[in-house]
Gaussian input, Z-matrix of N, CA and C with variables (Angstrom, degrees):
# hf/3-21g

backbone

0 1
 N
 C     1     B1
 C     2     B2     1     A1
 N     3     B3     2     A2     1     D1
 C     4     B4     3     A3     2     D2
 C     5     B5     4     A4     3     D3
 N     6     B6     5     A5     4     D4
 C     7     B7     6     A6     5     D5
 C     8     B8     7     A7     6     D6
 N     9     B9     8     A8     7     D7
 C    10    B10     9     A9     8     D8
 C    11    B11    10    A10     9     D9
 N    12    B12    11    A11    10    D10
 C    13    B13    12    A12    11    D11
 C    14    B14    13    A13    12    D12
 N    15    B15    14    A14    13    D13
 C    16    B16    15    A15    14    D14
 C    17    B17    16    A16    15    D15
 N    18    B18    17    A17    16    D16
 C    19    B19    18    A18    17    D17
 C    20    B20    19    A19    18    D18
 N    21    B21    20    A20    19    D19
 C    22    B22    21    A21    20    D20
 C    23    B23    22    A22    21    D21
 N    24    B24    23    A23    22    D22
 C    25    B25    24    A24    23    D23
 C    26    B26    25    A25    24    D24
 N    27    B27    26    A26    25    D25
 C    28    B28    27    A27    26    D26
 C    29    B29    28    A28    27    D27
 N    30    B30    29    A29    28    D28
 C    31    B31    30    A30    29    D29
 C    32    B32    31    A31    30    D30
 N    33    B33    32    A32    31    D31
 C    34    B34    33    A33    32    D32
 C    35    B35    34    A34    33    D33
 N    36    B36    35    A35    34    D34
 C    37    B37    36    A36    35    D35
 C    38    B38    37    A37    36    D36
 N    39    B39    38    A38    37    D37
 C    40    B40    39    A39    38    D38
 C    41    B41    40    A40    39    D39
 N    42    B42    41    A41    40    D40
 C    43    B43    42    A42    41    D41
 C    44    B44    43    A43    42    D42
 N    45    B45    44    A44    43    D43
 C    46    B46    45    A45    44    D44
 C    47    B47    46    A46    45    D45
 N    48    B48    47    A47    46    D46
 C    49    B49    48    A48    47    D47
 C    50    B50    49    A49    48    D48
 N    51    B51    50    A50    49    D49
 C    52    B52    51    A51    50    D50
 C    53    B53    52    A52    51    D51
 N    54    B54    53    A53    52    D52
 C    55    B55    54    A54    53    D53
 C    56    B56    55    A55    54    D54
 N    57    B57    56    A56    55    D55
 C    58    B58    57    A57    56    D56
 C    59    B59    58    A58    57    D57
 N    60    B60    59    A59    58    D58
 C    61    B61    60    A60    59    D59
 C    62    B62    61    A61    60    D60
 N    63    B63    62    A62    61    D61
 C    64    B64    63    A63    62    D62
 C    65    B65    64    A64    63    D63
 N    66    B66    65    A65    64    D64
 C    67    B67    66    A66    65    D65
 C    68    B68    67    A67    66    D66
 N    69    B69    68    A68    67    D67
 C    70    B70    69    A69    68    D68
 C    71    B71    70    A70    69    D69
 N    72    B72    71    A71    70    D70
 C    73    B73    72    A72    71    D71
 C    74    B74    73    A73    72    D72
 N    75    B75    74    A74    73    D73
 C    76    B76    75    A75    74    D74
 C    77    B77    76    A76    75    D75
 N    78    B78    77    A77    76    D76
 C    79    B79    78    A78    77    D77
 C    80    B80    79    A79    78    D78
 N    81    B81    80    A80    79    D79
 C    82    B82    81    A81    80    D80
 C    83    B83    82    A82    81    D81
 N    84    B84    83    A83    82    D82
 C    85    B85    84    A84    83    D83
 C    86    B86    85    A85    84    D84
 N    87    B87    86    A86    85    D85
 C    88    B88    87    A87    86    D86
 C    89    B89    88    A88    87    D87
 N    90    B90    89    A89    88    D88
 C    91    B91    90    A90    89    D89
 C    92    B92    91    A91    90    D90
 N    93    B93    92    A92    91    D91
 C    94    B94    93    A93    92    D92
 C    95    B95    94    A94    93    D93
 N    96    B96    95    A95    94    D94
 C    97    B97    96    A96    95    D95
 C    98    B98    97    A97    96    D96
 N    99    B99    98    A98    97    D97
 C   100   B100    99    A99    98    D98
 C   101   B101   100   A100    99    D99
 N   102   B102   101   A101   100   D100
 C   103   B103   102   A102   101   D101
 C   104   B104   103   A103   102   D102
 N   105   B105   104   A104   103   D103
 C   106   B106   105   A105   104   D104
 C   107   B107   106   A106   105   D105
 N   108   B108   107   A107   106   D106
 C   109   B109   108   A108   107   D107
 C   110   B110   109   A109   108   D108
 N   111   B111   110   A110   109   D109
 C   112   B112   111   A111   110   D110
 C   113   B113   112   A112   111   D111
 N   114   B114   113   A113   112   D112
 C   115   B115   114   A114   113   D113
 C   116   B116   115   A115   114   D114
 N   117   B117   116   A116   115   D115
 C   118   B118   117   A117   116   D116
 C   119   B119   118   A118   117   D117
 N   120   B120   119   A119   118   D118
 C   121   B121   120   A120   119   D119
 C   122   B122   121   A121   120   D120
 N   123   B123   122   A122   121   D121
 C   124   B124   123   A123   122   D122
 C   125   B125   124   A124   123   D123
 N   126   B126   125   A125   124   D124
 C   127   B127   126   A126   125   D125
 C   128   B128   127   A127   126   D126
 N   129   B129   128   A128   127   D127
 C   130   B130   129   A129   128   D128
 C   131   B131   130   A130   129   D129
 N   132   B132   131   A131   130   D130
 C   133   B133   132   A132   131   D131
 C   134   B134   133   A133   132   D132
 N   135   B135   134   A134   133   D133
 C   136   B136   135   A135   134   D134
 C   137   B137   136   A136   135   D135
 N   138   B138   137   A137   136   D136
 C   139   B139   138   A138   137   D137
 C   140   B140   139   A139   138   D138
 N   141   B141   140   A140   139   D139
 C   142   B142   141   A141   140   D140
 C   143   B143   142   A142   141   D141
 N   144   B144   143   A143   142   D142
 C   145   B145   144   A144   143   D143
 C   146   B146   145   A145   144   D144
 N   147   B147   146   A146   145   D145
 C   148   B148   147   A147   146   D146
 C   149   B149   148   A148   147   D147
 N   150   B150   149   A149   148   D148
 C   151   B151   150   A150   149   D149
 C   152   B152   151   A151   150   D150
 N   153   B153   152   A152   151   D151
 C   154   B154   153   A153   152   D152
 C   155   B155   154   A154   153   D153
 N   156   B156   155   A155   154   D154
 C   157   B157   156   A156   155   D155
 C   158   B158   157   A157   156   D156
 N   159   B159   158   A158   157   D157
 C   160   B160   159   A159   158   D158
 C   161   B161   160   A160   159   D159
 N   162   B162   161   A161   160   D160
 C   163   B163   162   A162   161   D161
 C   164   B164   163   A163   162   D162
 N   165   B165   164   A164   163   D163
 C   166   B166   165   A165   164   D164
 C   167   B167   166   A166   165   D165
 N   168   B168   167   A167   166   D166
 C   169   B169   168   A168   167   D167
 C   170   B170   169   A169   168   D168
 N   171   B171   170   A170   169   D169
 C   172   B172   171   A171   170   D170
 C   173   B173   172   A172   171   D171
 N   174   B174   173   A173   172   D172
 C   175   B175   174   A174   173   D173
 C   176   B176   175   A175   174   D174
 N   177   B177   176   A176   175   D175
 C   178   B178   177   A177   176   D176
 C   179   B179   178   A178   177   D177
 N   180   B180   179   A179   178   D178
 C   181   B181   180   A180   179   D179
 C   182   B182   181   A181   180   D180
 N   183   B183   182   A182   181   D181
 C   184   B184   183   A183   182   D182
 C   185   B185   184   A184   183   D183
 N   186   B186   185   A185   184   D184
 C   187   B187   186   A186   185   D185
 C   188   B188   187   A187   186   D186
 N   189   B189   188   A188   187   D187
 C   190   B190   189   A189   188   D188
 C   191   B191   190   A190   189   D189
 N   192   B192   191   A191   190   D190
 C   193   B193   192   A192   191   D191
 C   194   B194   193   A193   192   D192
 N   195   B195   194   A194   193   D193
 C   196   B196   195   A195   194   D194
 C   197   B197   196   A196   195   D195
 N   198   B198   197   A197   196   D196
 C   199   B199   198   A198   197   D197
 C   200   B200   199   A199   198   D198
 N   201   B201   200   A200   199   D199
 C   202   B202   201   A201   200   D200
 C   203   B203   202   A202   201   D201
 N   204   B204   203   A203   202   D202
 C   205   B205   204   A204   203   D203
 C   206   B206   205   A205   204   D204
 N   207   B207   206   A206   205   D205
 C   208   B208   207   A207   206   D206
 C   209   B209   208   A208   207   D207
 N   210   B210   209   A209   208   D208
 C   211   B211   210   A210   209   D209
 C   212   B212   211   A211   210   D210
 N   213   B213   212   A212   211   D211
 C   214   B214   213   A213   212   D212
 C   215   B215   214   A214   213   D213
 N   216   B216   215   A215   214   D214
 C   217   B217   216   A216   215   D215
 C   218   B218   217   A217   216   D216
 N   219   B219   218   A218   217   D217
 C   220   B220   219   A219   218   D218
 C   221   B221   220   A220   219   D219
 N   222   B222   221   A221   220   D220
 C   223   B223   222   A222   221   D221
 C   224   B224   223   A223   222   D222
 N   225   B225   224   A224   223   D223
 C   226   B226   225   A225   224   D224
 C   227   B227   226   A226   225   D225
 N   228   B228   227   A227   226   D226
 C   229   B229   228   A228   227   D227
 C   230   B230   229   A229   228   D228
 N   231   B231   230   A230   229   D229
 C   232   B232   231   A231   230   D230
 C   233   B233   232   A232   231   D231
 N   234   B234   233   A233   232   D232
 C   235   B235   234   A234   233   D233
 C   236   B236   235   A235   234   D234
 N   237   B237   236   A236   235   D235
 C   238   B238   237   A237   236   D236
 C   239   B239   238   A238   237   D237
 N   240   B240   239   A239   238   D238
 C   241   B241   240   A240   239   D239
 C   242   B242   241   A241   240   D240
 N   243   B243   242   A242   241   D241
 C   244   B244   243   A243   242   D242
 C   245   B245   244   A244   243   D243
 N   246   B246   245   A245   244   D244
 C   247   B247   246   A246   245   D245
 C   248   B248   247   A247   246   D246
 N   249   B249   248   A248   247   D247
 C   250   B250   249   A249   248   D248
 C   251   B251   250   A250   249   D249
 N   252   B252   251   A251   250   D250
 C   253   B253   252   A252   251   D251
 C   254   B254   253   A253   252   D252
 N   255   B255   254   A254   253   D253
 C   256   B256   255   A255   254   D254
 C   257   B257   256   A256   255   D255
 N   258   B258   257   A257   256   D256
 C   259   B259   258   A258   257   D257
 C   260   B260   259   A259   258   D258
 N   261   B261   260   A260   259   D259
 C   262   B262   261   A261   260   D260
 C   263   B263   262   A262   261   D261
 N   264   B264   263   A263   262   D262
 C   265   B265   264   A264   263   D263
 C   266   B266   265   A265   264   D264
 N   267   B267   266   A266   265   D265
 C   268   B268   267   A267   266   D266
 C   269   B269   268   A268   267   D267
 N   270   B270   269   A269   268   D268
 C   271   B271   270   A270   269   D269
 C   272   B272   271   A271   270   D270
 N   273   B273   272   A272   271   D271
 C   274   B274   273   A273   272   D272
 C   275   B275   274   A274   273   D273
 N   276   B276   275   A275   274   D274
 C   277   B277   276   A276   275   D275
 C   278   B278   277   A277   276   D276
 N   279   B279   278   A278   277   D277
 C   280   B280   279   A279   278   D278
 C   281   B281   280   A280   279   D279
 N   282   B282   281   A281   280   D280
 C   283   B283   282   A282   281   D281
 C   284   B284   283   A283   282   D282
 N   285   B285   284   A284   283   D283
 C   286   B286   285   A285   284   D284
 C   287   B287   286   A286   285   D285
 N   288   B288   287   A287   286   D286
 C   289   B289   288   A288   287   D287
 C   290   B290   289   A289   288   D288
 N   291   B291   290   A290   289   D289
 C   292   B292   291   A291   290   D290
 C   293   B293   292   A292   291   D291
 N   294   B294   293   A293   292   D292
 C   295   B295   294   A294   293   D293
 C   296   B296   295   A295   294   D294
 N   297   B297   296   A296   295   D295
 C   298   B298   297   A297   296   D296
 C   299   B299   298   A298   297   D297
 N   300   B300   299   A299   298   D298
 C   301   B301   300   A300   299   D299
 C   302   B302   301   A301   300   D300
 N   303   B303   302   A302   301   D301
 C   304   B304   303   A303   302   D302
 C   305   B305   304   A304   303   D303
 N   306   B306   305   A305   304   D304
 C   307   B307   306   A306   305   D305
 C   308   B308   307   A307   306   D306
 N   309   B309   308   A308   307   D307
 C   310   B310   309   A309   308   D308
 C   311   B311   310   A310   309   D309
 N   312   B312   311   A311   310   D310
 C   313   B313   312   A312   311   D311
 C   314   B314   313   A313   312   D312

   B1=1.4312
   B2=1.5211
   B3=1.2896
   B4=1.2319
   B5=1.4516
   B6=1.5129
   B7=1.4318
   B8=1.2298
   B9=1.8539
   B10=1.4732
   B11=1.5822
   B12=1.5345
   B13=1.7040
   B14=1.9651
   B15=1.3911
   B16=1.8254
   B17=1.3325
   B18=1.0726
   B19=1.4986
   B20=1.5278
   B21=1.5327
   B22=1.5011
   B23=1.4691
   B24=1.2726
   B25=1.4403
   B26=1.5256
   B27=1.4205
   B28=1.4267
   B29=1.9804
   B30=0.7629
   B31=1.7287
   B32=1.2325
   B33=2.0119
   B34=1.2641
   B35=1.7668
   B36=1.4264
   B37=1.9466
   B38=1.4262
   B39=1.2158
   B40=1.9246
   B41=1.6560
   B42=1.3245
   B43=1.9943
   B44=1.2911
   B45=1.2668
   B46=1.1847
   B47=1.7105
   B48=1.4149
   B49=1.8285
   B50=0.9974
   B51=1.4755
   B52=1.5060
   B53=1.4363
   B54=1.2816
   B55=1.1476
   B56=1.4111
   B57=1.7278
   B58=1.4810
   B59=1.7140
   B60=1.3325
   B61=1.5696
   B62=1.5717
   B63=1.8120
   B64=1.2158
   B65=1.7621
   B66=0.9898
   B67=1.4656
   B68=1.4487
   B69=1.4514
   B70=0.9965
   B71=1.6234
   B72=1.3667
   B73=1.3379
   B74=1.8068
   B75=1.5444
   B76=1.8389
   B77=1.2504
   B78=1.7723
   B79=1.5022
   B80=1.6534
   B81=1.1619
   B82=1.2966
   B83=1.4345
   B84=1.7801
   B85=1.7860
   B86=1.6170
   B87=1.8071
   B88=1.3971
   B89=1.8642
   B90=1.4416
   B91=1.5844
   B92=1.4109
   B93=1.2261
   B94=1.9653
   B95=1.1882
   B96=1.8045
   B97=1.3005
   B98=1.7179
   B99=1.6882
   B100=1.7953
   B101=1.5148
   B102=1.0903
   B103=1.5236
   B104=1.0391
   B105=1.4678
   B106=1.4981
   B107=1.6945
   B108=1.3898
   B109=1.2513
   B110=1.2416
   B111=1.1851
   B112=1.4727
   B113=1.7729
   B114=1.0779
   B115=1.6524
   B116=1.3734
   B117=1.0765
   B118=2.2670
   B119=1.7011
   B120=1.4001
   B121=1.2790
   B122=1.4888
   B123=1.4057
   B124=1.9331
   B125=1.1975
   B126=1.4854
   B127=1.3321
   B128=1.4618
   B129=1.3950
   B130=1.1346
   B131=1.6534
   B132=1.2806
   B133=1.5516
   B134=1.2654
   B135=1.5051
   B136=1.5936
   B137=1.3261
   B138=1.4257
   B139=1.5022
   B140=1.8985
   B141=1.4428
   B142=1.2206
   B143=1.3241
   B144=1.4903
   B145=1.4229
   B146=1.5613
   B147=1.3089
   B148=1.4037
   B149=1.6324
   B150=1.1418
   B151=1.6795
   B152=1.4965
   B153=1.3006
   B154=1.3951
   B155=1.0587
   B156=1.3513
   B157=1.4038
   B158=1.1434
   B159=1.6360
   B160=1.2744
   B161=1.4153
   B162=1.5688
   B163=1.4228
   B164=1.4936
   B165=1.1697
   B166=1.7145
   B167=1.4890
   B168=1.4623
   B169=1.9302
   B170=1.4741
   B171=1.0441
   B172=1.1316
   B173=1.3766
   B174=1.6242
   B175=1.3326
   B176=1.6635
   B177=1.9478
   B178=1.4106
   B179=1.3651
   B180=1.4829
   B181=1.3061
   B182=1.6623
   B183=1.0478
   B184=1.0808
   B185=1.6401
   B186=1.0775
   B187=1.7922
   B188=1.6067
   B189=0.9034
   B190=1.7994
   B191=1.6755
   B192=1.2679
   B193=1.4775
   B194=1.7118
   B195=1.1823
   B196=1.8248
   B197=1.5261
   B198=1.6037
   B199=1.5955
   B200=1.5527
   B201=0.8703
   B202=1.3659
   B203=1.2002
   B204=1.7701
   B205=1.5633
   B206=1.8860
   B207=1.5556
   B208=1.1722
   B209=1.5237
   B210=1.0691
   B211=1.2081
   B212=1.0827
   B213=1.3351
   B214=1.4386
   B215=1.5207
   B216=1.3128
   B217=1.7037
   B218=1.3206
   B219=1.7250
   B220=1.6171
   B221=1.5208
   B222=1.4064
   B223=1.7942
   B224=1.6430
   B225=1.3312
   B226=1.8908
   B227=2.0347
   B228=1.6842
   B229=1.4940
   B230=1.4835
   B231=1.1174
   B232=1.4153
   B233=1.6958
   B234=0.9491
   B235=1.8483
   B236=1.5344
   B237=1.8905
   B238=1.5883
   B239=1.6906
   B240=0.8676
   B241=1.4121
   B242=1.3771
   B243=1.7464
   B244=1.8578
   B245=1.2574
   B246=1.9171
   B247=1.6610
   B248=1.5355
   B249=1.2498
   B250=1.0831
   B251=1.3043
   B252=1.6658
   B253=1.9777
   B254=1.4453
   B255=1.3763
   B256=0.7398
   B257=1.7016
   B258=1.5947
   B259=1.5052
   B260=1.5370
   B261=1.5868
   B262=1.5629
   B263=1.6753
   B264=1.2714
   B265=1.2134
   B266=1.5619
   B267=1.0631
   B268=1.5657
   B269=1.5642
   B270=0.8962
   B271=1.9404
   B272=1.4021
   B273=1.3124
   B274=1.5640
   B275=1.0963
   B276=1.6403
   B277=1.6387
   B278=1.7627
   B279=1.6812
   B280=1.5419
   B281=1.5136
   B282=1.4686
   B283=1.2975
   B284=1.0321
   B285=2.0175
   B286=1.3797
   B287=1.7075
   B288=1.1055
   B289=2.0050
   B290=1.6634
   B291=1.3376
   B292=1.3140
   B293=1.7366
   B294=1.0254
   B295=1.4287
   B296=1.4303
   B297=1.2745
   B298=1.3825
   B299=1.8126
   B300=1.7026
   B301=1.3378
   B302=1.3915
   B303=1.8165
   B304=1.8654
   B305=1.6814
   B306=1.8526
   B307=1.7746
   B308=1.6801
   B309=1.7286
   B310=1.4127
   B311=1.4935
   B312=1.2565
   B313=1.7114
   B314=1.0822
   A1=110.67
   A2=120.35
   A3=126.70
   A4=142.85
   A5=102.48
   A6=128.19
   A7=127.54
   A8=106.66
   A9=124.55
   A10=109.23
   A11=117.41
   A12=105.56
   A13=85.70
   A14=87.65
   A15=85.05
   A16=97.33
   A17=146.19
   A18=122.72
   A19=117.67
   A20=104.07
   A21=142.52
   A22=101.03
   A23=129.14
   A24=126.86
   A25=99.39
   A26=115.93
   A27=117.40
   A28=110.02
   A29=112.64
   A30=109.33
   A31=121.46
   A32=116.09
   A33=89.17
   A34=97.75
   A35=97.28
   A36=95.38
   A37=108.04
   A38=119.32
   A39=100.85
   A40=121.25
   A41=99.19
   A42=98.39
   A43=132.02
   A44=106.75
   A45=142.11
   A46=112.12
   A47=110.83
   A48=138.58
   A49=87.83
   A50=138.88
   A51=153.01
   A52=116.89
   A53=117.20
   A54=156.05
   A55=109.49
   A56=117.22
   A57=123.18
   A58=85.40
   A59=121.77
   A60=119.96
   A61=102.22
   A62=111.79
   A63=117.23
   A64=115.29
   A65=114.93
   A66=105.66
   A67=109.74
   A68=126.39
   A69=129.82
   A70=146.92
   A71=96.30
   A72=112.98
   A73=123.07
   A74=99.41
   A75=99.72
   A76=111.26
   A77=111.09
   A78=108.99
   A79=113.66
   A80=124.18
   A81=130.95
   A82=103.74
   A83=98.68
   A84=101.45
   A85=126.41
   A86=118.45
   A87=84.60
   A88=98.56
   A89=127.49
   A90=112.71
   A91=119.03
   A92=111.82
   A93=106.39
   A94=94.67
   A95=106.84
   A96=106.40
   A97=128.11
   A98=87.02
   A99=100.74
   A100=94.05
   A101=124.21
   A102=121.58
   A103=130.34
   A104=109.71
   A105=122.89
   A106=99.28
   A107=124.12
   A108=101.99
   A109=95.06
   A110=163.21
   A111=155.01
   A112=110.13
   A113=101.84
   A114=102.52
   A115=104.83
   A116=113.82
   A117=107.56
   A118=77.30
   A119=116.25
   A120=125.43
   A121=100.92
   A122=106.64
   A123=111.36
   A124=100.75
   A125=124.04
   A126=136.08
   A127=113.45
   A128=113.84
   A129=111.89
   A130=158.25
   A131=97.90
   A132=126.19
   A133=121.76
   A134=97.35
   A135=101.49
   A136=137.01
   A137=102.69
   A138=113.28
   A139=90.74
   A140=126.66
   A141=142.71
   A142=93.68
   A143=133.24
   A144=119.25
   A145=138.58
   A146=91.22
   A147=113.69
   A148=128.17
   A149=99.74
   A150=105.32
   A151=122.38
   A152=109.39
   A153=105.79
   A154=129.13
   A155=134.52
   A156=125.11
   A157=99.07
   A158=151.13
   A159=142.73
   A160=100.71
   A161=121.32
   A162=107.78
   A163=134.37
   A164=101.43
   A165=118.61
   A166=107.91
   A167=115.88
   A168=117.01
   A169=91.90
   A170=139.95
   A171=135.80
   A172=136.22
   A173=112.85
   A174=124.47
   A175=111.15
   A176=122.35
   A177=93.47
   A178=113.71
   A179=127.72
   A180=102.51
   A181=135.06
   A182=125.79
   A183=117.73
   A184=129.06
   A185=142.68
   A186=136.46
   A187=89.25
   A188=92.59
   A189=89.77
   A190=118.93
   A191=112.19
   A192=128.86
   A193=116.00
   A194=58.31
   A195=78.58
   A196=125.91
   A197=102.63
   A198=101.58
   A199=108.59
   A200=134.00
   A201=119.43
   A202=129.03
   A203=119.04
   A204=101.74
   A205=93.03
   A206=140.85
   A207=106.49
   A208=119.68
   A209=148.55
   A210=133.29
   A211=120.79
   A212=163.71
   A213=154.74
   A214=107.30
   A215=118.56
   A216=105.11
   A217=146.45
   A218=101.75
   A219=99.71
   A220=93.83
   A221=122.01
   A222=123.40
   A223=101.58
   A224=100.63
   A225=105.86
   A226=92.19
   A227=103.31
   A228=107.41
   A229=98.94
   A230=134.55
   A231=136.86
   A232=108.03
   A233=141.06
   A234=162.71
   A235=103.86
   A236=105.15
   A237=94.95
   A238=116.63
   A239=105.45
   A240=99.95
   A241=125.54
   A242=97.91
   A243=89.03
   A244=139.42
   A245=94.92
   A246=111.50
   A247=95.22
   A248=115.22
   A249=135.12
   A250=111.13
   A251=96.65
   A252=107.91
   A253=101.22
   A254=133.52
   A255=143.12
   A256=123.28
   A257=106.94
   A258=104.21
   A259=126.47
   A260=105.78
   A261=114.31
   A262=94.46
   A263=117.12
   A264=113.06
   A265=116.95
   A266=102.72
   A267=111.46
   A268=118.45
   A269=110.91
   A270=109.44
   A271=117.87
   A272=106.12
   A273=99.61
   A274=122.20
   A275=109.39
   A276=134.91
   A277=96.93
   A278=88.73
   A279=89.46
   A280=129.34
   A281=119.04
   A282=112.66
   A283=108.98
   A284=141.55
   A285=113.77
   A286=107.99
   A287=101.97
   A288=128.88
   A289=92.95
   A290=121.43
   A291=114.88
   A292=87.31
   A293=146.66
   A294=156.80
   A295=94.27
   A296=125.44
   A297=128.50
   A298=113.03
   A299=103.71
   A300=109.79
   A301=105.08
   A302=112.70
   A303=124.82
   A304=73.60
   A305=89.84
   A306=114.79
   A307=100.27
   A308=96.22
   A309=96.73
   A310=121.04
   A311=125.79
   A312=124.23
   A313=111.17
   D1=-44.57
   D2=157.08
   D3=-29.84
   D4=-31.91
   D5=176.40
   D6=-99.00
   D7=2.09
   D8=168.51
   D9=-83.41
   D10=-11.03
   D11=-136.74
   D12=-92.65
   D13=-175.67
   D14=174.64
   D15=-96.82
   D16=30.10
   D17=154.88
   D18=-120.38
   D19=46.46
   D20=154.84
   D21=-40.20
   D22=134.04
   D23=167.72
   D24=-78.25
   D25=120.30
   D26=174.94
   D27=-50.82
   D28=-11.21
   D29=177.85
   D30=-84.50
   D31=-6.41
   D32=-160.50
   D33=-85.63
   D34=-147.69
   D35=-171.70
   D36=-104.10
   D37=-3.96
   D38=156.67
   D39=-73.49
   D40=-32.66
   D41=151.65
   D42=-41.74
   D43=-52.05
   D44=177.21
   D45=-53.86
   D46=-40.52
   D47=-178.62
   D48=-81.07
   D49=-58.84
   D50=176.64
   D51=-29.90
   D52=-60.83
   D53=-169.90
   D54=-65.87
   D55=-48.87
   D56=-164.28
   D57=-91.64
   D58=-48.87
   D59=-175.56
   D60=-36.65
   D61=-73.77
   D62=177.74
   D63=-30.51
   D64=-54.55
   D65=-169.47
   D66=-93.67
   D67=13.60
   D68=128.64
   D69=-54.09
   D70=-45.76
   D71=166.87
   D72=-89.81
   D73=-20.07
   D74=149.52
   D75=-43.60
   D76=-67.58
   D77=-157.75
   D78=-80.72
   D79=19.36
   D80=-167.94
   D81=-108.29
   D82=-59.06
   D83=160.08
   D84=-70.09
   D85=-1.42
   D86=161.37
   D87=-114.39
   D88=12.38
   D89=144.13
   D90=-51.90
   D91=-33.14
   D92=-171.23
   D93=-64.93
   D94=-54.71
   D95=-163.44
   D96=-36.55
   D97=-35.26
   D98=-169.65
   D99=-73.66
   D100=-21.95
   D101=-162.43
   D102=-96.07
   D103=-12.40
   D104=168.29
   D105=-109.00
   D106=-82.43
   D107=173.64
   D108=167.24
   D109=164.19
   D110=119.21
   D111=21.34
   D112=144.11
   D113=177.71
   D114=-105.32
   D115=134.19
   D116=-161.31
   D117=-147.15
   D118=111.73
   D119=177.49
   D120=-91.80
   D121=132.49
   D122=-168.69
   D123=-77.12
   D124=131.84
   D125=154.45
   D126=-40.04
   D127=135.21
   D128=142.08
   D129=-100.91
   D130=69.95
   D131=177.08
   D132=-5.88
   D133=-71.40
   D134=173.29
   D135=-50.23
   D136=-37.95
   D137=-160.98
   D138=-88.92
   D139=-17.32
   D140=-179.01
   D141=-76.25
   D142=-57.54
   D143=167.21
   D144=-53.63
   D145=-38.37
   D146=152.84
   D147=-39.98
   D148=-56.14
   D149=168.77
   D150=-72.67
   D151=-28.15
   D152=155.85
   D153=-80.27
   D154=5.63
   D155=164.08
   D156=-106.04
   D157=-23.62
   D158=156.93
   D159=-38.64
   D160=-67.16
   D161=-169.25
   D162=-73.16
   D163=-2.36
   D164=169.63
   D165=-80.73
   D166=-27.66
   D167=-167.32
   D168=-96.13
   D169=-24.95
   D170=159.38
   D171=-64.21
   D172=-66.37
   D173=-177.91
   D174=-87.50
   D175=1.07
   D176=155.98
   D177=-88.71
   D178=-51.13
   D179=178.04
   D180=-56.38
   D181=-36.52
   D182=155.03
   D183=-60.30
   D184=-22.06
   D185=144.44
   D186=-42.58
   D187=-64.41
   D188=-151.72
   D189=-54.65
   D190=-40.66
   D191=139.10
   D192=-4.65
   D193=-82.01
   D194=-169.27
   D195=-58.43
   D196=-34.78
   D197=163.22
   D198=-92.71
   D199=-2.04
   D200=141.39
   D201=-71.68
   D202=-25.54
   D203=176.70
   D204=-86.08
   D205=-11.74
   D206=165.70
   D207=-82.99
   D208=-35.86
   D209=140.59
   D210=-49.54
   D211=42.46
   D212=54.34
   D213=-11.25
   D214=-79.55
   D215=171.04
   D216=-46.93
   D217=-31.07
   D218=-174.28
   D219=-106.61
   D220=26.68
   D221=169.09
   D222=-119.23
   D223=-21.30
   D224=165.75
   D225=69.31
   D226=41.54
   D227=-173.96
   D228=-116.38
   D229=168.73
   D230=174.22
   D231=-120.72
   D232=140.59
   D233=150.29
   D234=79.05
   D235=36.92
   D236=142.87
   D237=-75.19
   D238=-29.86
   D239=179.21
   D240=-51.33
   D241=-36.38
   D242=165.25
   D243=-69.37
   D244=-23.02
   D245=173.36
   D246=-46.61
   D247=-74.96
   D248=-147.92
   D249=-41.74
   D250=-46.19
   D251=-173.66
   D252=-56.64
   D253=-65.12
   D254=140.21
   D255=14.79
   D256=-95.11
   D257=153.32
   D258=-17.41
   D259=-58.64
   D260=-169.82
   D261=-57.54
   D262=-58.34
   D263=-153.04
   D264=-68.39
   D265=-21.48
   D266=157.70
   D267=-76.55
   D268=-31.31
   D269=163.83
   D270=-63.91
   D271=-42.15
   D272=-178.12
   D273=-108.29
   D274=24.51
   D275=152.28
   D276=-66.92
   D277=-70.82
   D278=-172.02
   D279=-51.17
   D280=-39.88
   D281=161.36
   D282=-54.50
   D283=-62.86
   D284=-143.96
   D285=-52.05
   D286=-27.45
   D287=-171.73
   D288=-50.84
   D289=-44.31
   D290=-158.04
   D291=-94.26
   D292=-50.95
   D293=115.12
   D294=35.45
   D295=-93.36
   D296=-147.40
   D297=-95.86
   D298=9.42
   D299=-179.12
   D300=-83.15
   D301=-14.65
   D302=-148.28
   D303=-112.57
   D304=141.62
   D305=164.41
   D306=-69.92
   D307=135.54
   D308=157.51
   D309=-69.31
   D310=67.45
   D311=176.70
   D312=-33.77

């Protein structure tokens, strides 16, 4: 029971068993390694395209919004801002358009 505890003298020879196991199972895990190949986790493209057209349907009409409602204020005019929304939302029509013409590589 004594020879289980951690204040084992690192010298004796179940370390030693320890020791040859360990570098057993080094060279075992880097044979797989050679044998399967590098681990290259696949991008995900799509869902990467995906997020860019979320953030284009979002953030053009709203930019555009917004400098229309400040020029709405500092022109002392009322429903440029809808032009504008408007505008946006037709811009980031046209991008998603240019968006979904390109391969997700």
């Amino acid at each position: 029971m004594a020879e289980d505890g951690p204040w084992q003298d690192p010298k004796s020879p179940q370390d030693a068993r320890l020791a040859s196991l360990d570098e057993r199972l080094r060279q075992a895990q880097a044979d797989e390694a050679a044998r399967t190949g590098p681990k290259v986790r696949p991008q995900a493209r799509g869902q990467v395209q995906g997020m860019r057209v979320l953030s284009v349907l979002v953030s053009y009409p709203a930019g555009s919004a917004l400098i229309g409602f400040a020029i709405d204020r500092f022109a002392g005019t009322r429903g440029i801002w809808v032009a504008m929304l408007i505008l946006g939302f037709g811009a980031a029509m046209w991008e998603v358009w240019k968006i979904s013409q390109q391969r997700p590589e």
